[in-house]
Structure formats: structure tokens, C-alpha cells
C-alpha positions as CSV (number, residue, x, y, z in Angstrom):
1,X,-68.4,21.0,239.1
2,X,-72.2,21.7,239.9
3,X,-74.5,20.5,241.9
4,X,-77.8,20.8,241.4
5,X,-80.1,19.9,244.7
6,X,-84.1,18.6,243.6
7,X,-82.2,17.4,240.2
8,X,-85.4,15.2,239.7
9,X,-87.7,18.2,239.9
10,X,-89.6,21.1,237.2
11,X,-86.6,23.4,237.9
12,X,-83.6,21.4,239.1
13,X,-84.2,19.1,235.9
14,X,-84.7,22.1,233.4
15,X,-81.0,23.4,234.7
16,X,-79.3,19.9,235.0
17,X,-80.4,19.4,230.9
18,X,-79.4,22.9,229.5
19,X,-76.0,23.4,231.9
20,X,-75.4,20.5,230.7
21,X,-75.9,21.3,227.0
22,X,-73.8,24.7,227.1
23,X,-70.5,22.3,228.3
24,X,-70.9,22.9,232.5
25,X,-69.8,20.1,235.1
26,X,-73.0,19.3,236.0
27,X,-74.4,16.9,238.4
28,X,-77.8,16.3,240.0
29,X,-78.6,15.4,243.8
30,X,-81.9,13.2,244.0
31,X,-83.3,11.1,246.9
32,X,-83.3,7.7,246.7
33,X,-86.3,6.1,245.3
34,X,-87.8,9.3,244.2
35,X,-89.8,9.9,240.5
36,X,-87.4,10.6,237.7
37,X,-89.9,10.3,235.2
38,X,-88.2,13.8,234.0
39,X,-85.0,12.5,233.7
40,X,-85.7,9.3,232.0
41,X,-83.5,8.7,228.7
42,X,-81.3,11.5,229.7
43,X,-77.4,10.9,230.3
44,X,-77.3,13.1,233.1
45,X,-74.8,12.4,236.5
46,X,-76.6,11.8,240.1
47,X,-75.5,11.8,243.5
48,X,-77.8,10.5,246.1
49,X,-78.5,13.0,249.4
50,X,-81.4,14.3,251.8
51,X,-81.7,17.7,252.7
52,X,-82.1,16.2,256.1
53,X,-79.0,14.6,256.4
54,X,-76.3,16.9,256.4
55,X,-73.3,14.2,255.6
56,X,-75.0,13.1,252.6
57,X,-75.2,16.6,251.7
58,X,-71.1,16.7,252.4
59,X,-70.4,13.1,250.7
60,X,-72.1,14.7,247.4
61,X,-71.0,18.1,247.3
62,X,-67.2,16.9,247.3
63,X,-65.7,18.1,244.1
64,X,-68.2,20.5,244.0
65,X,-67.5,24.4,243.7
66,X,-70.7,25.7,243.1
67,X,-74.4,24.4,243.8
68,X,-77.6,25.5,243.1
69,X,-80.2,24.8,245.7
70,X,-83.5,24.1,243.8
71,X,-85.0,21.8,245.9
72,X,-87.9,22.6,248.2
73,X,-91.3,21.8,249.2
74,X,-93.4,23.7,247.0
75,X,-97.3,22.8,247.8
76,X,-99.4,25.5,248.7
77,X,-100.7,22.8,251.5
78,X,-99.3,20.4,254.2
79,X,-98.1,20.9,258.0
80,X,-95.7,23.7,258.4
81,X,-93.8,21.2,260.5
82,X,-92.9,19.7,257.0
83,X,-92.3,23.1,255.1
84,X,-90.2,23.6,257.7
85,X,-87.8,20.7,257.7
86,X,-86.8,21.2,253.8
87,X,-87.7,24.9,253.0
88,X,-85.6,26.0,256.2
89,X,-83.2,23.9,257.7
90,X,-82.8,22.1,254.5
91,X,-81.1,25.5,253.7
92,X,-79.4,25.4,256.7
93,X,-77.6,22.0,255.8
94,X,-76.9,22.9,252.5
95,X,-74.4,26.0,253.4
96,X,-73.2,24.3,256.4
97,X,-72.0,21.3,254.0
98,X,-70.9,23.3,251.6
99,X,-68.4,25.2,254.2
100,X,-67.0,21.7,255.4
101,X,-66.2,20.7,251.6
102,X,-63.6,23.7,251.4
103,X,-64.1,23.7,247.5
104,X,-67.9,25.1,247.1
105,X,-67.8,28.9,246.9
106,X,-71.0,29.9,245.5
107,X,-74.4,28.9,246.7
108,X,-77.5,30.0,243.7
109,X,-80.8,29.3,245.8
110,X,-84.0,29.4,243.7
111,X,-86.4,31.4,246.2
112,X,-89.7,32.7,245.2
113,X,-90.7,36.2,244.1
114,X,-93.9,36.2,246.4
115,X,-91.9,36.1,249.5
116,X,-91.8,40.0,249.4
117,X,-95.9,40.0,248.5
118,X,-98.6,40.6,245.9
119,X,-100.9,43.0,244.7
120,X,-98.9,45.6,243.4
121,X,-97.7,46.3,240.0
122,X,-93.8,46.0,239.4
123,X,-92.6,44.7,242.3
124,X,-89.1,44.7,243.0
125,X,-86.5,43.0,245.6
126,X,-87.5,44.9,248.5
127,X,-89.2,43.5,251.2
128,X,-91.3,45.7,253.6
129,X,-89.8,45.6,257.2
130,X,-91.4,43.1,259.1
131,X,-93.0,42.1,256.3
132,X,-94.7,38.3,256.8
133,X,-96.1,36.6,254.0
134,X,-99.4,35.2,254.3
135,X,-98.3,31.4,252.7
136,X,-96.5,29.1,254.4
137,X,-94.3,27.7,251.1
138,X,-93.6,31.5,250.8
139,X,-93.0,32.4,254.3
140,X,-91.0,29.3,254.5
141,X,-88.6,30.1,251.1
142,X,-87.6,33.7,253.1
143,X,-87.2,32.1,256.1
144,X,-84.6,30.4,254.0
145,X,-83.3,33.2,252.5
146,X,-82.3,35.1,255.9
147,X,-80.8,31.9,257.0
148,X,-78.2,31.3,253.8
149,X,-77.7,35.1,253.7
150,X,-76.4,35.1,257.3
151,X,-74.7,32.0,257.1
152,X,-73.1,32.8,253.4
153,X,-72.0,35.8,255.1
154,X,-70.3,34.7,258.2
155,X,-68.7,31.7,255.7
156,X,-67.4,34.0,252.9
157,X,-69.5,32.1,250.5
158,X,-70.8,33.9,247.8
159,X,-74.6,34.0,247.2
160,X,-77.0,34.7,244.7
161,X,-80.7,34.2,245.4
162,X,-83.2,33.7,242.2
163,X,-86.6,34.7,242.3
164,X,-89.0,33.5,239.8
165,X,-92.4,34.4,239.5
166,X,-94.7,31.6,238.1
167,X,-92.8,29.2,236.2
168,X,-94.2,26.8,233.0
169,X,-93.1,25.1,230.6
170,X,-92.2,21.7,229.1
171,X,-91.7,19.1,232.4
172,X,-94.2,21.2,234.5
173,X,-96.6,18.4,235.8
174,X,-98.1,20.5,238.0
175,X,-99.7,23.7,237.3
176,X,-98.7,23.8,233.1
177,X,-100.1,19.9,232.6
178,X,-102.9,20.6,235.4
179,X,-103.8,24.0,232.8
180,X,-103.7,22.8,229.7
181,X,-105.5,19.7,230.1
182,X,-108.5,21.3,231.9
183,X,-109.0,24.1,229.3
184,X,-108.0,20.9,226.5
185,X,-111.1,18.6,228.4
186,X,-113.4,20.7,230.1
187,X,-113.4,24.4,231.5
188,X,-111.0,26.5,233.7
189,X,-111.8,28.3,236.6
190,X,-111.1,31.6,237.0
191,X,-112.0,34.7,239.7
192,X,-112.8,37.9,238.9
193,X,-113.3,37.0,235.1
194,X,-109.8,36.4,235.1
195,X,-108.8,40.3,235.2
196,X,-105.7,40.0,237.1
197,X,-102.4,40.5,235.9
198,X,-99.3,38.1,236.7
199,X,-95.6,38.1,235.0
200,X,-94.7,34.8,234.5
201,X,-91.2,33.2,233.5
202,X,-91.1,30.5,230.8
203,X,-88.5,27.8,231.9
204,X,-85.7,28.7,229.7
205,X,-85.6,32.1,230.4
206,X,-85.0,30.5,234.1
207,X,-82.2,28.5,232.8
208,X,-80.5,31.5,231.0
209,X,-81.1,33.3,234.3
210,X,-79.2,30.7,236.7
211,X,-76.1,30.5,233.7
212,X,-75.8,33.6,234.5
213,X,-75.9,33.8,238.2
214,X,-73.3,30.9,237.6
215,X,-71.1,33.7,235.7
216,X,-71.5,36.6,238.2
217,X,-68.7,37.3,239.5
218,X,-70.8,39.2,242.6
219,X,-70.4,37.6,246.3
220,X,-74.5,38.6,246.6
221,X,-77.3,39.4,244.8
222,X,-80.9,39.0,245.0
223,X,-83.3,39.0,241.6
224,X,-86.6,38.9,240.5
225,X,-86.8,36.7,237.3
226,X,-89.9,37.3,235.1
227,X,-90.4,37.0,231.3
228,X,-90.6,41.0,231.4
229,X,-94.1,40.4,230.5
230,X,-97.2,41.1,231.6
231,X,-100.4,39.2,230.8
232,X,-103.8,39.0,232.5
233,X,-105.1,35.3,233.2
234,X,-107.9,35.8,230.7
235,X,-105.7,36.5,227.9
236,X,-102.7,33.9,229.0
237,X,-105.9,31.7,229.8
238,X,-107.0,32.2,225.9
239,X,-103.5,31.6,224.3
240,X,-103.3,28.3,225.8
241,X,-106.8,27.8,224.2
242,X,-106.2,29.1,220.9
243,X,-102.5,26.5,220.7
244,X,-104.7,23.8,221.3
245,X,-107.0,24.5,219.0
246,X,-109.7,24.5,220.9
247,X,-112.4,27.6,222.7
248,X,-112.1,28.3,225.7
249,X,-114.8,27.1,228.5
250,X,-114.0,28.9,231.7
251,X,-115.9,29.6,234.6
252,X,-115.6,32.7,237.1
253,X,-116.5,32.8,240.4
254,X,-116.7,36.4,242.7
255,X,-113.5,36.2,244.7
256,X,-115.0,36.2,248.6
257,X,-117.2,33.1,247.2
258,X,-114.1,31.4,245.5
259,X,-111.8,32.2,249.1
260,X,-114.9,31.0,251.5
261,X,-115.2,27.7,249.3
262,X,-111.4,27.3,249.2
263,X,-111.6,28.2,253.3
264,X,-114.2,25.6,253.9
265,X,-112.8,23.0,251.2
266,X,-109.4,23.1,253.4
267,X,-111.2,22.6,256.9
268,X,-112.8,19.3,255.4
269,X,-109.4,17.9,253.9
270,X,-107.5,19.0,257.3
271,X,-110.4,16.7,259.4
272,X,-111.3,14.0,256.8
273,X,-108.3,13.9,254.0
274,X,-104.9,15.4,255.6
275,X,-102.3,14.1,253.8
276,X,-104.0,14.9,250.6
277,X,-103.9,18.5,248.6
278,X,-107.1,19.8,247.8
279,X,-107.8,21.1,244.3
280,X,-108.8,24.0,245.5
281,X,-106.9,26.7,248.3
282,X,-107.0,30.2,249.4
283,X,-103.4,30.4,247.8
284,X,-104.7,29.1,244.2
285,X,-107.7,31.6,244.9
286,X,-105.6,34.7,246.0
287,X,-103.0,34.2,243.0
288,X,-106.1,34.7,240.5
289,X,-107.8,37.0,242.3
290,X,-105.0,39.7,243.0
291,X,-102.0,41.0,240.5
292,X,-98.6,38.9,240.9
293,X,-96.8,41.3,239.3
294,X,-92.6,41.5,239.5
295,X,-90.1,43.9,238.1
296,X,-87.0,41.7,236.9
297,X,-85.1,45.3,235.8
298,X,-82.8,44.2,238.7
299,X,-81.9,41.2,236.8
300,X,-81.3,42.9,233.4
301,X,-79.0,46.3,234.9
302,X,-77.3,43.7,237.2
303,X,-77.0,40.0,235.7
304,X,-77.4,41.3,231.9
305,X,-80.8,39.3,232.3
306,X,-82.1,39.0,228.3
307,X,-85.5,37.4,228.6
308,X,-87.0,36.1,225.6
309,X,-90.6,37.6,225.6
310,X,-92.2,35.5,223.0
311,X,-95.3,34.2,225.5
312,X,-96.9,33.0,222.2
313,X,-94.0,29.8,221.2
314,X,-93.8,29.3,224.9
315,X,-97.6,28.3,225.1
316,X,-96.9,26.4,222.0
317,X,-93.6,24.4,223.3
318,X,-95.8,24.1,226.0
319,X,-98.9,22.8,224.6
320,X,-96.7,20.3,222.4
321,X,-95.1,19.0,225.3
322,X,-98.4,18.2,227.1
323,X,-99.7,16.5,223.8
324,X,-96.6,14.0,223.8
325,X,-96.8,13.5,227.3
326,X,-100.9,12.3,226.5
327,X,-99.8,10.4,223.6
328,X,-97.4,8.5,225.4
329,X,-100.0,8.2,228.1
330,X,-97.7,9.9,230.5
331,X,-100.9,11.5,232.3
């Protein structure tokens, strides 16, 4: 059997409905009174666990043999204190409960492909000694890899870490919805006209990739997962446009004007609004402003990685996912 940790999220959701759909054991960890507004009308198993409490993690991962750690606290704000507590030693518990089951032998943990940095073009795996990234989500997610790479090690359980770049798709109620209905209802902002490149991965292709790191027989691997595409944000800003239907209204700000505001927008929310996100951060700033940009040839030579490139009927899945989700007044 499976287990799939943040079964109730973008990513843990996507993998507990295909896995699922290709004949796996699959079964989805959730926290008790959490949103499952992606999981609604599917027949899907769920064990109930907290990151934090490492015996729930044991009681669910029983049965288990391998489990794929998507869960995480992915803002790009919030006390590091907090980041902390899921993104590191939530890691921590998850391989130390794993080695007291006896059964789980695998560990797949869904890391980021900005923890080894941005603004170069095709990126790959390797991270620059002593290299520190600047965003505490990211610097959190390696944190967590060293952690389960030691650990795995010393436990003879095999590991394979997954690195997507920026994910979208249908069930993406963050950054796809937030997209798509500005440029649908009014006008997206952009820095720097929008020039910068990024390589993003498309949800399925995700899925594919994590069937695959359930296949490998490899005790460790780490892999950049893109769509093996590269697309400015003007242009992937213009697609989503042109599937609605619609012209695009954007505005662009200079990028040291954008990062000041973004600088000055977070000092106000830390004083006056703490607990709340701002819609605007140097992290959201820095990802238009510089390249993104990550070589997934690891994945293909290694995994046998086949991304489908099609950008174009991923916008458009995309796009008619949104427009249900309005319909149904989902918003």
C-alpha cells in the first residue's frame, strides 16, 4: 500500500486520484477537520495523522510499504517557527515512523526545485556548497531534504526526492485559480514586462513523474521535474488569455519598485495584519522578475521521465476547470 501525506492538498490529491486510477493501493493521510473540498465525490481511502505527532504518523503508515510525503507548508509568508515545525521536523517524523513500521521501504518526498536557486537557465540538481536560499518555504523544503537523506541513509530506506518547478493545473486554488480569474476579471501584474522565463510542470506530468519514482528500483535519487518547456510569463500570461477568450490587461511595474512595495507591503502585514498573507511579497516579485528555469534531463536519462509538452491543452484543462469551479460558485 501507499500513503500519500497532505492527501487533501493541490499535489497529494492529484496523486491519490491518478495512482489510484492506474490500479495502486493507495491511501491518503489528512488532518482532522481539514478542507477536502478536492476530494469531495471521490471514493478515495483516508487515514487521519499530524505531521506533528509521530504515533499518528506510525498508526497510519501500518500496512504501508511505500509513502509519498507531499505535505508541507507552502506559503511564501508566516513565522519560520511554523515553516519549521512541518517543512522540517515533519520530515523528521515521517522517516522515523516509517522505520518503526518495519514494512515501509521507500520514502518519495515532493521538495522544490528552488531550493538549489534561480536566475540561471537550465538548472540542474546541484546545489552550490553552502548554498542558502533566500525563502524560507525553500530554505525550509532542503532543510528537509538533508534531514530524510541522512536519516533514509542510516535506516536503509530508499529515497527519491521530486522537484517540481511551478505546478498548475485543475485543483490549483492558489496560484492557477488566483491567475486565471484576475486576467478573466481585471488585469495581471507583471515585472519587467513579463520578460522572464520559467519551466513550469502541469500536474499530470507530476503524477507520471511520482508513478515512476514509485517504479524505480534506485535506493536514491534526486530530480528536477519540469514540462521540458520553457515559456516567458508574457507569453504563458497570453495563452491563459487567449483560452478564456478574453485580451489580456496586465500591468508592469520596474522590478526595484515592485520589491520596495512588496518590502514595505510585508512590514505593515507583520505590525498590523500577521497572521494574514499579503497579496503581494518579495518572493511573488523575485519569481517574475528573475528566470526560474530547471533542467529535468535528470529525470528523463534516469526515471525515463516522458513529459507531455503540450502547454497549450494544459491552459485549456486549466481554464475549464476554473470555469466549473465559478459555475458551481466554488470561488
Amino acid at each position: 500500500m501507499i500513503l500519500i501525506t497532505g492527501a487533501n492538498g493541490f499535489v497529494g490529491s492529484a496523486f491519490l486520484k491518478y495512482l489510484s486510477s492506474r490500479g495502486y493501493d493507495v491511501c491518503g493521510l489528512v488532518r482532522r477537520g481539514c478542507d477536502f473540498r478536492r476530494l469531495r465525490n471521490e471514493d478515495v481511502k483516508l487515514k487521519y495523522g499530524d505531521l506533528r505527532n509521530p504515533d499518528s504518523l506510525h498508526k497510519a503508515m501500518k500496512g504501508c510499504n511505500i509513502v509519498i510525503h507531499c505535505a508541507a507548508r507552502s506559503l511564501d509568508w508566516g513565522r519560520r517557527r511554523d515553516f519549521e515545525d512541518v517543512n522540517v521536523k515533519g520530515v523528521q517524523n515521517i522517516v522515523e515512523a516509517a522505520s518503526r513500521t518495519g514494512t515501509v521501504s521507500k520514502i518519495i518526498y515532493i521538495s522544490t526545485a528552488n531550493v538549489a536557486g534561480f536566475g540561471l537557465r537550465y538548472m540542474d540538481e546541484q546545489i552550490k556548497d553552502r548554498y542558502r536560499p533566500p525563502f524560507t518555504y525553500s530554505r525550509t523544503k532542503l532543510e528537509g531534504e538533508r534531514i530524510a537523506t541522512g536519516l533514509c541513509k542510516n535506516l536503509r530506506i530508499a529515497l527519491t526526492i521530486l522537484r517540481p518547478s511551478a505546478i498548475y493545473g485543475p485543483g490549483d486554488w492558489k496560484f492557477s485559480f488566483e491567475m486565471i480569474d484576475r486576467i478573466a476579471n481585471s488585469f495581471w501584474p507583471m515585472v519587467g514586462k513579463g520578460k522572464a522565463v520559467f519551466t513550469p510542470v502541469f500536474i499530470e506530468n507530476l503524477c507520471k513523474a511520482a508513478e515512476l519514482a514509485v517504479k524505480s528500483n534506485k535506493p536514491f535519487g534526486i530530480y528536477n521535474i519540469t514540462d521540458n518547456v520553457t515559456i516567458s510569463w508574457m507569453d504563458f500570461s497570453l495563452k491563459v488569455a487567449s483560452a478564456l477568450g478574453v485580451p489580456l490587461h496586465y500591468r508592469s511595474f520596474p522590478a526595484f519598485f515592485a520589491l520596495g512595495a512588496a518590502l514595505l507591503y510585508g512590514a505593515f502585514h507583520r505590525v498590523f495584519k500577521p497572521e494574514k498573507e499579503p497579496e503581494i511579497t518579495p518572493y511573488r516579485v523575485i519569481r517574475s522578475w528573475k528566470d526560474f528555469h530547471y533542467s529535468c534531463k535528470h529525470a528523463i536519462d534516469e526515471l525515463g521521465y516522458e513529459p507531455d509538452p503540450d502547454i497549450d491543452k494544459h491552459i485549456k484543462k486549466t481554464v475549464e476547470w476554473y470555469r466549473e469551479a465559478v459555475k458551481e460558485g466554488k470561488k
